[in-house]
N, C-alpha and C positions, 0 to 999 in steps of 0.2 A: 420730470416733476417728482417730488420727495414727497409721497403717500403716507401714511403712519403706517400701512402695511411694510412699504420697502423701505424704512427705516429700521423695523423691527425685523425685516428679514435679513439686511445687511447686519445689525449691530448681532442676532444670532451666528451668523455667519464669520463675523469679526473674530469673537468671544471662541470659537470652536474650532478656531485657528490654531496650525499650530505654533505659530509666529505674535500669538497676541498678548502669552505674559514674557515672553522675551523682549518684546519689544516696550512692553511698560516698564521692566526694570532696566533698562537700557535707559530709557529715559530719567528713571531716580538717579543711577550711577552717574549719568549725567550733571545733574543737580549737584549731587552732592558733592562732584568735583568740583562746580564752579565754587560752590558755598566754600569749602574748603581750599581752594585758590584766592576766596576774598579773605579767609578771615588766617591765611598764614603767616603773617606777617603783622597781626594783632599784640598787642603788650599781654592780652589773655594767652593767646597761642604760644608765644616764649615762653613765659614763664612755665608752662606745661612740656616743652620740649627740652627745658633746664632737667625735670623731673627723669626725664625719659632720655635723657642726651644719648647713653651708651646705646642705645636700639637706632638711629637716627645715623643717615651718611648725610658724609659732610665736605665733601667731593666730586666735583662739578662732571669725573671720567667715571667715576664709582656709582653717581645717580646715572648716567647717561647708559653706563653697562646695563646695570641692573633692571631700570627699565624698560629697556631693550629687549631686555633677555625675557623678563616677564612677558610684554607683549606676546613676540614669538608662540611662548610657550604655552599661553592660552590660547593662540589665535589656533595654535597646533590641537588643543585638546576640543576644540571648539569644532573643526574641521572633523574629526576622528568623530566625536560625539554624534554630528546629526548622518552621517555616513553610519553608523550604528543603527540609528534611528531610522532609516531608510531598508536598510538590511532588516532589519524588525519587522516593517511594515511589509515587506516583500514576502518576507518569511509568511508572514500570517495571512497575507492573502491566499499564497500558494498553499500553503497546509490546513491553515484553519476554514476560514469564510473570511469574506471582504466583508462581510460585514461588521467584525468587530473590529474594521479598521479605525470608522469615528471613536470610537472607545479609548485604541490604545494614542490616538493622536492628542486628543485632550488630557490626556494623563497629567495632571498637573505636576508631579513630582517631576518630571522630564522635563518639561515646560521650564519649569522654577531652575531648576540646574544650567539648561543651555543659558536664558535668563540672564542667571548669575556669568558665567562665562563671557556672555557680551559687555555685560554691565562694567567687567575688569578688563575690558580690553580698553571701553571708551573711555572709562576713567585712567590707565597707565597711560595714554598717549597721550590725556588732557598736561598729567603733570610732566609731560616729558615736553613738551612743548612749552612750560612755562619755569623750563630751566632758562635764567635771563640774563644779563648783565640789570643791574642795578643804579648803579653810580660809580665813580672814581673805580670802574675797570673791575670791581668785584661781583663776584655770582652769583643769583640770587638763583636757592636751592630750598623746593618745595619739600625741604626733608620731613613735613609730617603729613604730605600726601606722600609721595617715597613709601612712606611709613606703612600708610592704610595699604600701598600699593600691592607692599607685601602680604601683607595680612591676608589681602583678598588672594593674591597669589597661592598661599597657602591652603586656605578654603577653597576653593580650585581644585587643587590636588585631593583633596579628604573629599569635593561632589565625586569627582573622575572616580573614585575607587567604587563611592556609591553608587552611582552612573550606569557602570559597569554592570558590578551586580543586581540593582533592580532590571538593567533590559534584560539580561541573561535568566530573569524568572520572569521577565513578563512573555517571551514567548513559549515557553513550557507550557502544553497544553492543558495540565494540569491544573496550574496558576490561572490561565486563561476562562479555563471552565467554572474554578473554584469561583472567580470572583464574579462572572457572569451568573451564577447560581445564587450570591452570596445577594447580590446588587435585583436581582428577580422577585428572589424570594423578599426580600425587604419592601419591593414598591406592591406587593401583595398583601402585606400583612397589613400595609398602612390604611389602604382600601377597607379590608377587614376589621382594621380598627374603627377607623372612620364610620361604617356603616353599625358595626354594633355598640357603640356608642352613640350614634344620632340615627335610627332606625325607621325607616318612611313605613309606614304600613300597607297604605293605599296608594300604588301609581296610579296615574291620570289613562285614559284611555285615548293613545295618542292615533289611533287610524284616524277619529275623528278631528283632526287636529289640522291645520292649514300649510301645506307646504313652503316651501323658501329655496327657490333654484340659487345656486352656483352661479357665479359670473367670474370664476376664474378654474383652473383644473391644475391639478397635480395631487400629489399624494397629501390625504388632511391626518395631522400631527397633533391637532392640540388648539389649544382655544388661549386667550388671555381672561385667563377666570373673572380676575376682576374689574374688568371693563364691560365683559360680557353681562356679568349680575349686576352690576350696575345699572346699566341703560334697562337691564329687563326691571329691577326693581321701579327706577324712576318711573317706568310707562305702564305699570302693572301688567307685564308680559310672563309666561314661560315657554322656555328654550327646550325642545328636545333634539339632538344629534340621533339621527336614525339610521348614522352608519360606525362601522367600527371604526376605530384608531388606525391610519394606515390604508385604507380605500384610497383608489384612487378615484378621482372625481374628474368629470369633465361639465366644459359650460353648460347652463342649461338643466345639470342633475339635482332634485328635488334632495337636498344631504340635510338638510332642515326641517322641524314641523313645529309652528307654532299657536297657543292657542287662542290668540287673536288674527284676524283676517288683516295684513298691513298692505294689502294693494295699494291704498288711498296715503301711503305712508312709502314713499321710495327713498326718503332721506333716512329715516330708520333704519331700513334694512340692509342700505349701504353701511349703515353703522356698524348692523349686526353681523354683516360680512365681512368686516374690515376686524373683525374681534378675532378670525381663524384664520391659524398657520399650514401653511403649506413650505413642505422643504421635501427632499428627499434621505438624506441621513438619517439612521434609524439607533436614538439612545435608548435607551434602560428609562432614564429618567422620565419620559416622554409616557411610556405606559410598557406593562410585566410583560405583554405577546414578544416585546421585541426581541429581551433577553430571552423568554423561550424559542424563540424562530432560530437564532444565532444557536443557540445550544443544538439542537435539531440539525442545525446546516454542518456542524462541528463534530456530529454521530455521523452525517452523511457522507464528508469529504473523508473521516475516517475509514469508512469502507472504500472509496474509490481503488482501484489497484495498486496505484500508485504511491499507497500511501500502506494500503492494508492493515489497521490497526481496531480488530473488533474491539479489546480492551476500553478504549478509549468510547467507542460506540457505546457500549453497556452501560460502563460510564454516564456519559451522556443519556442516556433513555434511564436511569436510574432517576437522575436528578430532575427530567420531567416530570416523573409519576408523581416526585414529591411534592414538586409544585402544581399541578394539575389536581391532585387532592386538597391544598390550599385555595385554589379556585372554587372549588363545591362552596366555599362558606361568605362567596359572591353572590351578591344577587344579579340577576339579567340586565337589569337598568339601573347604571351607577349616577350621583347626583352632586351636587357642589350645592353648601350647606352657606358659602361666601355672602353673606346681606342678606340670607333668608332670616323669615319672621315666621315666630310657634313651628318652628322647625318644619315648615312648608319650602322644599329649595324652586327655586326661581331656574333652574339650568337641570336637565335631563340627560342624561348620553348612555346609548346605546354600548352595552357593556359585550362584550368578546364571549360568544357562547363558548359552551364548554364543549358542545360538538365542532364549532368550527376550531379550537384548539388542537383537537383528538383529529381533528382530517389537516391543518396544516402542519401539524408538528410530525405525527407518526407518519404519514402517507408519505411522504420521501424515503424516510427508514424502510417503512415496510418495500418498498420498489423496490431500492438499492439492494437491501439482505435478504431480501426473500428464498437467496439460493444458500446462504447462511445457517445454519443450525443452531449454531451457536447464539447468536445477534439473535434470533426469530426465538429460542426458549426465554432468552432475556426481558422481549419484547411481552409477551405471554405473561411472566414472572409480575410483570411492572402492573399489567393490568388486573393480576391477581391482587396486587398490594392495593390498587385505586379502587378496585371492587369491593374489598375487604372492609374499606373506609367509606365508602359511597354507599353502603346495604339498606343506609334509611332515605334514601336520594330515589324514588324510582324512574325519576327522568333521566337522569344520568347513568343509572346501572344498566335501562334499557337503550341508552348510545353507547355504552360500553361493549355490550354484547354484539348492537350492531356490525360496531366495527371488529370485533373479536371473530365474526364470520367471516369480513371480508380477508382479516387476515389468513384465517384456517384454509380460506380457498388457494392463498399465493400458496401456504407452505404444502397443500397438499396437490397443488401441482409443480410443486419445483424440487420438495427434498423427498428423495422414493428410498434413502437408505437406512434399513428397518431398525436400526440403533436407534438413530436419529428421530425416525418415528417414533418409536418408544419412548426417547424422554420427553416430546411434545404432549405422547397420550399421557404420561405421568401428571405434567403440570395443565393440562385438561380435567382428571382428576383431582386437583388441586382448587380448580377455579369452580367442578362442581361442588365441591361442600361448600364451600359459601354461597350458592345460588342455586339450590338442586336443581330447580324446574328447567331454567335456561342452560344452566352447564349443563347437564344430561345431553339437551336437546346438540349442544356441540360438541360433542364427545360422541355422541352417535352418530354426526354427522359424517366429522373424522374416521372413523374406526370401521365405518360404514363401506370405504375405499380400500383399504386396508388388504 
């Protein structure tokens, strides 16, 4: 039975393929064969191959070669390409995180290339098969498909070069992070915009609010906005999401609160349930945690042994801090303004604290480097820059600190060599002049062992 739910999880699922814009331009190239098989032989189509005669074969062994040869040639570039494409993705599992596997796999420019590739191959065999006898023993020669045959053949060769060199920078870790930072930081600012542009004063006080259990489990991703404010508008409802983006949920879990009682209402709330995505793939587009988890996982796998690359780690915990002090200008409870009226929104969700950022993001780091000196002053360094910017934030300067202890404790049981120590107690004194009361307090903590 076809749900609206698993309609809308199949056609996500279609769409995130990496088979799904090859296969659409597969099917134009298609088209536009037959189109150009119907109308070759038009009194318009002559007279335009009069124009163009000298570019046009006219040789029933000369089309037979050439299209031949083309085929091959792509089916050859086409083979090499997703063989590439595999090698990529292998690559980046193993070095980077699997997680920004769904990333590089939707890459539309790669998409649109291979694409192209299929799209000339169905179209050179369409015209190679409608090399024909005609009449009275002579051959009838698609010379202005031939034509296009080429042309795409050509463009072919000019993606291949592209091809080439975009995969060759998409798995550069550098590229990888840049654009994961690039793509983060952008679905941050939008929130940011959004909210101080339509500004809620007063949230609702949702504990008193009616829960709505789960009747299916997996990981919840995202809501369909505007079906969801719909149906609440229609019923004069509001929606509050009382878990983060990314929870996983089982049957049964209260992941809803709403402020009307809809017991007496099961047709509703099947509604209201059938509004949320569940998938497992984790985009950027979906919400900002994800690109910082993957950034996070990519400082992590950098330190692995195997890999050993602090540089890259720093990196990465650089580009956190940046984005993590763009969070401070979030509020706790983000809203969807979609069908609201006097800019009252209809739809609540529970927004990704900025402590649970600070414990999923760093607390890998800090395990993995904590035997690191290098990676751990860096770490230190980042949280001086977020302290710097957070000073009129006292909720967040005081999760800062918190975790700014737990770190002091990995490094002051793990690095005993007194260089080492010394440039921690320096950026110790770094993080007390902006915060005397509490840096002092860990600075003495530190120095205390010493």
């Amino acid at each position: 039975m076809f749900t609206p739910r698993k309609i809308a999880d199949n056609y996500r699922e279609m769409i995130s393929s990496i088979g799904f814009y090859p296969s659409m331009l597969s099917v134009v190239f298609l088209v536009f064969g037959l189109i150009t098989t119907a109308v070759e032989y038009s009194s318009l189509s002559m007279e335009f191959k009069k124009l163009i005669g000298v570019l046009l074969v006219d040789s029933e062994e000369n089309a037979r070669t050439i299209l031949s040869t083309l085929a091959g040639s792509i089916i050859s570039l086409t083979v090499f390409s997703f063989s590439m494409v595999m090698v990529v993705l292998n690559s980046a599992s193993a070095s980077l995180s699997p997680r920004v596997l769904p990333g590089l796999i939707t890459r539309k420019s790669h998409q649109l290339v291979l694409g192209f590739y299929l799209g000339s191959i169905i179209y050179t065999i369409l015209m190679l098969i409608n090399i024909r006898t005609i009449g009275d023993g002579d051959m009838g020669i698609p010379s202005l498909g031939i034509f296009f045959s080429l042309v795409f053949g050509l463009i072919s060769l000019g993606f291949f070069v592209y091809f080439i060199h975009s995969i060759s920078k998409a798995i550069q870790v550098d590229n990888v992070l840049n654009d994961l930072f690039k793509n983060t930081k952008g679905e941050l600012k939008c929130i940011i915009e959004m909210q101080h542009e339509n500004p809620v004063e007063n949230f609702p006080e949702f504990d008193d609010w009616h829960s709505i259990k789960s009747k299916t489990e997996g990981y919840f991703k995202g809501t369909h906005t505007d079906k969801l404010c719909a149906l609440c508008q229609e019923h004069g409802i509001k929606i509050y999401i009382s878990v983060k983006q990314g929870f996983f949920t089982v049957k049964g879990y209260p992941f809803l609160k709403c402020d009307t009682d809809l017991t007496d209402k099961p047709e509703l709330v099947e509604q209201l349930l059938g509004c949320f995505i569940f998938y497992i793939e984790e985009y950027i587009r979906d919400h900002y945690r994800y690109g910082m988890t993957q950034i996070s996982e990519i400082a992590v796998k950098a330190m692995s042994p195997g890999i050993n690359d602090p540089g890259t780690a720093v990196k990465a915990i650089d580009m956190l801090s940046i984005l993590l002090i763009l969070r401070l200008d979030i509020y706790d409870v983000n809203y969807s303004l979609k069908r609201c009226e006097n800019n009252q929104p209809h739809l609540f969700i529970h927004e990704t604290s900025f402590d649970e950022l600070l414990h999923d993001n760093f607390t890998p780091i800090r395990n993995y480097a904590k035997n690191d000196a290098y990676v751990m002053v860096n770490v230190l360094e980042a949280f001086k820059n977020i302290l710097f910017r957070a000073s009129d934030n006292e909720k967040a300067t005081n999760s800062l600190f918190v975790y700014l202890g737990a770190i002091i404790e990995d490094i002051d049981t793990h690095i005993s060599n007194e260089y080492d120590r010394e440039q921690i107690t320096n950026m110790l004194k770094a993080i007390a002049r902006i915060s005397e009361q509490q840096g002092e307090k860990l600075l003495a903590k530190f120095t205390s062992n010493q």
